[in-house]
Backbone bond lengths (Angstrom), bond angles and torsions (degrees), N, CA, C in turn:
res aa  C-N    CA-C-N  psi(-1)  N-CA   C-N-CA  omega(-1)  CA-C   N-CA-C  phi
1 X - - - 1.455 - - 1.526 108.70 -
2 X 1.323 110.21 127.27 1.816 114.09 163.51 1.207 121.35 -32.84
3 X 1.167 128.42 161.93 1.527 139.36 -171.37 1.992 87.12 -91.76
4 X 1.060 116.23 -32.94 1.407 129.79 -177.25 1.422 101.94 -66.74
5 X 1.633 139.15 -61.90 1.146 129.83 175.86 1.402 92.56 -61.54
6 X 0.999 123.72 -77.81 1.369 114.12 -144.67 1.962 112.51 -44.79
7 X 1.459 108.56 -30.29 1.876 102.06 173.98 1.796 97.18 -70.04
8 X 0.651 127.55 -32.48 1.815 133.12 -177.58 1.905 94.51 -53.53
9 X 1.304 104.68 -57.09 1.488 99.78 -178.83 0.974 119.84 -55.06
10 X 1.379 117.57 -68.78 1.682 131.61 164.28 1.828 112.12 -28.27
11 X 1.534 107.14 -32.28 1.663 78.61 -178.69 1.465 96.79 -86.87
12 X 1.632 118.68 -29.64 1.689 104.13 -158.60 1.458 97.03 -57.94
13 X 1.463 114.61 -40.78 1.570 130.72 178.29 1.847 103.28 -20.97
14 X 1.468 105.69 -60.89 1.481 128.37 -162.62 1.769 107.47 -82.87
15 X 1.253 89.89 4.28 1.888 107.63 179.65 1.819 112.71 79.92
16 X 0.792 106.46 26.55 1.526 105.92 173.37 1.798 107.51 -100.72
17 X 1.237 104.85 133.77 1.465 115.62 -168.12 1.869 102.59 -95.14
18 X 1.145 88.08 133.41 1.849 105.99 -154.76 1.378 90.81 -107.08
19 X 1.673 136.97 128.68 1.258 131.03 151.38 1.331 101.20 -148.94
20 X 1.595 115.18 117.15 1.175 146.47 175.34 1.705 114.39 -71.44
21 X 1.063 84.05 125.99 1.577 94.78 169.21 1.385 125.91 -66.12
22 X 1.522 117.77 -175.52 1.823 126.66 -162.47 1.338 84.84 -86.74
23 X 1.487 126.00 -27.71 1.610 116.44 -160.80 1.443 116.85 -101.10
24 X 1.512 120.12 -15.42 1.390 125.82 132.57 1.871 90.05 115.70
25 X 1.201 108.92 -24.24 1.761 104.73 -157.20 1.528 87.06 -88.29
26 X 1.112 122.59 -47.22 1.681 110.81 179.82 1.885 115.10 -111.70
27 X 1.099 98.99 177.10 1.384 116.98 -153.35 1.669 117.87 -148.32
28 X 0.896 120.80 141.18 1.280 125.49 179.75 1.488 120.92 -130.28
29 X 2.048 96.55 116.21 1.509 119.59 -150.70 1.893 100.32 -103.49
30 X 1.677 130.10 112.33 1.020 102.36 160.62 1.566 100.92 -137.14
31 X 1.360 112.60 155.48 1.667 150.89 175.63 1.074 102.05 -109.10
32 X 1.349 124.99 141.15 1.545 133.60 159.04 1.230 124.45 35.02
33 X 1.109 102.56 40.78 2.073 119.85 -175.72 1.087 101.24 50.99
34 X 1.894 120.74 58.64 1.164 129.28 155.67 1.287 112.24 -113.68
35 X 1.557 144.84 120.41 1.110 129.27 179.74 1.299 113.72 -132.60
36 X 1.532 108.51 154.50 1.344 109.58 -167.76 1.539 107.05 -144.41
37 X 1.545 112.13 143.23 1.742 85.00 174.28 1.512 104.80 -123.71
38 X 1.800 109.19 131.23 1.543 118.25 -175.44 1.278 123.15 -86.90
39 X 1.160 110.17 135.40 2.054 100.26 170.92 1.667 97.15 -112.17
40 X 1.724 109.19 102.51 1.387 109.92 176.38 1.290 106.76 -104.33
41 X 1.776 102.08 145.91 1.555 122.49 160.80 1.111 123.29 -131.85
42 X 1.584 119.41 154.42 1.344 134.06 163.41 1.166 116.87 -65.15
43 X 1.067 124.03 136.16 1.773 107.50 151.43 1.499 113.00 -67.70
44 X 1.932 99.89 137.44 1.828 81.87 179.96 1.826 95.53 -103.27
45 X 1.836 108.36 -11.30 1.342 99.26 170.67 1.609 101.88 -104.79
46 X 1.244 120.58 158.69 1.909 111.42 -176.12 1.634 95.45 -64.65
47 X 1.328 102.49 100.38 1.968 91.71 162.72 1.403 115.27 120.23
48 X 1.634 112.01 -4.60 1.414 123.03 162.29 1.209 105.60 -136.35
49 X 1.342 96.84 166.13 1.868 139.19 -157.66 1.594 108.86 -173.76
50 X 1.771 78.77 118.32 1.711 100.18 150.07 1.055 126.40 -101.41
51 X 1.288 122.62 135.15 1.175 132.45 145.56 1.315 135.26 -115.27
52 X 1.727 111.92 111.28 1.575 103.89 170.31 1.642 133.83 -22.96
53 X 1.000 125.42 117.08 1.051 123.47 164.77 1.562 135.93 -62.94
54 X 1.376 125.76 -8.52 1.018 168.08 16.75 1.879 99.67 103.65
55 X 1.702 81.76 -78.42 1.969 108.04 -166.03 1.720 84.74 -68.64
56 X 1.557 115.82 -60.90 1.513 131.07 -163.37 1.762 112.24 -47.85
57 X 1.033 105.26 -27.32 2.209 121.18 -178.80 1.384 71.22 -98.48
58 X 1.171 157.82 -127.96 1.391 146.84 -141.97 1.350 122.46 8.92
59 X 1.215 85.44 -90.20 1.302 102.78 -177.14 1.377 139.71 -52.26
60 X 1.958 96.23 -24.02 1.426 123.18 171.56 1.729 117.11 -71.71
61 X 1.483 100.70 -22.46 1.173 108.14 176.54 1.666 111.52 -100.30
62 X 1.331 121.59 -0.79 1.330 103.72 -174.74 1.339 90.39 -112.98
63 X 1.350 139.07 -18.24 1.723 133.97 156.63 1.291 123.97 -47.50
64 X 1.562 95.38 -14.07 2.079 100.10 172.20 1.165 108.68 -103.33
65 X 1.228 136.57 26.98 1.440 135.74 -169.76 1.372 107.59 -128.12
66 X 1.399 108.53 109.54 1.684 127.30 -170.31 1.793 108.28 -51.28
67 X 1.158 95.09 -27.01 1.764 93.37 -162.39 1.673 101.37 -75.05
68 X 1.561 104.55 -33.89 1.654 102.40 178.38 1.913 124.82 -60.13
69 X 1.682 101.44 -8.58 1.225 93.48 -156.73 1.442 127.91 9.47
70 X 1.764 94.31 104.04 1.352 119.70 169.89 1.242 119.34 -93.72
71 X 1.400 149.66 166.85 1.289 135.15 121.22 1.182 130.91 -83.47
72 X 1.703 107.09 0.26 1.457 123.83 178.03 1.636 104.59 148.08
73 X 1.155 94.87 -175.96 2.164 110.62 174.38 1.417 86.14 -150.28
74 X 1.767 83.91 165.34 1.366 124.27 -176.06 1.335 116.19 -145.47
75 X 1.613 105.63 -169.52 1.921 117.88 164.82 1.540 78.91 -129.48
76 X 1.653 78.00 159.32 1.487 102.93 166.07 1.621 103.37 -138.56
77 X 1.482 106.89 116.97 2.185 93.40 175.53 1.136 94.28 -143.59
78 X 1.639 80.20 99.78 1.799 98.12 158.57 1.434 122.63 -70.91
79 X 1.033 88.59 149.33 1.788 118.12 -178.08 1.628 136.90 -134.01
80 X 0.992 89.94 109.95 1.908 112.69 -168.38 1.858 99.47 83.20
81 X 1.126 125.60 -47.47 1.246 94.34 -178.93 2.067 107.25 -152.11
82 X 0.941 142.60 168.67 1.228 135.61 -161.76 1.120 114.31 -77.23
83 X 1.456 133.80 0.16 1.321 126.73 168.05 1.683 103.63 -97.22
84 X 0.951 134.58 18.16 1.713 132.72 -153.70 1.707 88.90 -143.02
85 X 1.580 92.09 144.51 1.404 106.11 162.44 1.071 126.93 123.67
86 X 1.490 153.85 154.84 0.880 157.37 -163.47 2.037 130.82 -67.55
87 X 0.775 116.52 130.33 1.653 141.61 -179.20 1.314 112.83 -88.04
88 X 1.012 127.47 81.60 1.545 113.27 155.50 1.545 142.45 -107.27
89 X 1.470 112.24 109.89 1.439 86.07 -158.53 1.500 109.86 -69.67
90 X 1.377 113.54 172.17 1.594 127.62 167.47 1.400 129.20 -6.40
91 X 1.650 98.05 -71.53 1.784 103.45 173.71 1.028 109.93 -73.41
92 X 1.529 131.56 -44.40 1.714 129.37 155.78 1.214 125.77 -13.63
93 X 1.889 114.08 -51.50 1.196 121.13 -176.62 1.989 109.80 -82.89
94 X 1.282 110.50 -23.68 1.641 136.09 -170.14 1.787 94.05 -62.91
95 X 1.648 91.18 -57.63 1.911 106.66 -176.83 1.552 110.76 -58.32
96 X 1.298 118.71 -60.68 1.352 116.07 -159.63 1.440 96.19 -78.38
97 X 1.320 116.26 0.49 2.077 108.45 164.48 1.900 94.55 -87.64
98 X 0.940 125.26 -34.45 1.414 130.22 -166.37 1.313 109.48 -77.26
99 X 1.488 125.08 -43.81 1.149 133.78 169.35 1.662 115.95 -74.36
100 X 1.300 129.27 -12.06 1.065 143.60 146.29 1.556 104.32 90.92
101 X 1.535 96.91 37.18 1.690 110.66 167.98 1.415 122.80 -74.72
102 X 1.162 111.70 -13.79 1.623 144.05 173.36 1.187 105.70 -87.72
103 X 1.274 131.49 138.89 1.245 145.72 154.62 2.009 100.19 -97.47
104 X 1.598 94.10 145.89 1.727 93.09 174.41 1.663 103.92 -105.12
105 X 0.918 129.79 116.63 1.660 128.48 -171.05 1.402 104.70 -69.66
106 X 1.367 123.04 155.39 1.687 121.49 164.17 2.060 117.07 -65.94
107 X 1.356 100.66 -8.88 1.098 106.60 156.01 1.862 131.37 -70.77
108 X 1.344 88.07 -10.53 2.140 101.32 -168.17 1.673 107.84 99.18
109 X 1.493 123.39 -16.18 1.142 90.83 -161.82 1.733 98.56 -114.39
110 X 1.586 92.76 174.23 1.520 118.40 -169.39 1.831 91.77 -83.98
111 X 1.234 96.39 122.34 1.789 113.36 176.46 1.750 93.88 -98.10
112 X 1.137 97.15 134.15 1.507 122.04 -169.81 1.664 94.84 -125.83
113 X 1.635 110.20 120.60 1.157 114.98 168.17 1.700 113.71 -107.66
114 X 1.475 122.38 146.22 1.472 111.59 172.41 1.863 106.58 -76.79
115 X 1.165 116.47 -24.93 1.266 117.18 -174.70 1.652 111.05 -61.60
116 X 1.510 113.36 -30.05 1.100 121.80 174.25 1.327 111.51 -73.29
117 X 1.401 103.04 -60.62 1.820 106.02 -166.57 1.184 106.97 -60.73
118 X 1.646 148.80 -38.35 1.309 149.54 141.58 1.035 113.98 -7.32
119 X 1.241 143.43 -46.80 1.411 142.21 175.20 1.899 122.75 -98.39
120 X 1.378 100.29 -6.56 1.367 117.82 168.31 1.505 130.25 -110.00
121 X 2.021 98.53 40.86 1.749 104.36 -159.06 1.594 111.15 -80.57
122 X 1.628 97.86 20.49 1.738 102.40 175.85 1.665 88.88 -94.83
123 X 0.979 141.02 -18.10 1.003 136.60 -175.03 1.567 128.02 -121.36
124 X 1.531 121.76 -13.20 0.635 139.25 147.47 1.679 146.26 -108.83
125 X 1.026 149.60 55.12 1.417 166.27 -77.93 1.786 95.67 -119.00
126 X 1.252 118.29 105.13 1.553 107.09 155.43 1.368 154.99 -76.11
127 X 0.965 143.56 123.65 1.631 123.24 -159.12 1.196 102.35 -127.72
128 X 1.128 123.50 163.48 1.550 161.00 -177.91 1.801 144.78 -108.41
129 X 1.851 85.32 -14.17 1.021 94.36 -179.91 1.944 106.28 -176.56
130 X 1.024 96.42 178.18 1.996 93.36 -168.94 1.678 107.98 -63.91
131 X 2.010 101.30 -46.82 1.027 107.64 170.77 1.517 146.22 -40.50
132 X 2.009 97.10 -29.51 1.224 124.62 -139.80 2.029 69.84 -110.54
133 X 0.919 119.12 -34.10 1.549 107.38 -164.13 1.996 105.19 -97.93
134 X 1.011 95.90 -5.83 1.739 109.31 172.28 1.549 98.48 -79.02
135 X 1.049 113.27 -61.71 1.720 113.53 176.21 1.449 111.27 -55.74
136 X 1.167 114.18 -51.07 1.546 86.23 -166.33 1.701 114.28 -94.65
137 X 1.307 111.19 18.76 1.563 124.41 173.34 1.842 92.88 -96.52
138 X 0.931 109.45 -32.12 1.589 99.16 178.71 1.816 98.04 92.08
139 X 1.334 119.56 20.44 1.574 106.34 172.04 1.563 91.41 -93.52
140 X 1.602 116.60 172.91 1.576 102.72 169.98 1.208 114.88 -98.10
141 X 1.831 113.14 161.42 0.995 128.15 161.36 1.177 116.48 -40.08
């Protein structure tokens, strides 16, 4: 099982209601009529992540759309194991493409380094645990 299913379990685990989309890479997490929609990854090298750019205009455009009631989107890229890893919300992820902490690959997607986000933890948030990533996504404990 993915490091990706397996954090999906862990939140329904923690009572957050998990329903995955047609496109499979993101998901939409809500608690207490809090909702959010995630685009999670593994690292498949320890310390990088792609993300389509593609998924990232998606998603940016379906977080402005009243009918979805959102409270926002994010990434989620776990690292070493499915409770660990980084949070970014939306404009977080919008900025560090703007600030040009992102590389855009000839593939489309946004290369995400940990060496970077390590030093960008105003913008990128690490966690440790389901608990630890419920708080700082703003769904509830």
């Amino acid at each position: 099982m993915s490091l990706v299913d397996q954090f999906k379990e862990f939140l329904e685990e923690a009572g957050v209601k998990v329903r995955t989309s047609s496109q499979g890479k993101y998901f939409r997490a809500t608690k207490d009529g809090i909702a959010l929609v995630i685009l999670a990854h593994e690292s498949t090298k320890v310390g990088w992540w792609g993300i389509l750019k593609s998924q990232v205009d998606e998603l940016k455009k379906d977080a402005e759309k009243p009918e979805y009631n959102l409270n926002g989107w994010g990434a989620v890229l776990l690292h070493k194991g499915p409770r660990m890893g980084y949070w970014i919300k939306g404009e977080n992820v919008l900025e560090l493409i703007r600030l040009g902490l992102v590389s855009l690959s000839g593939q489309g997607q946004y290369l995400f380094a940990d060496k970077v986000l390590e030093k960008k933890s105003g913008l990128a948030s690490y966690f440790f645990s389901v608990k630890g990533f419920l708080k700082l996504s703003g769904l509830p404990e």
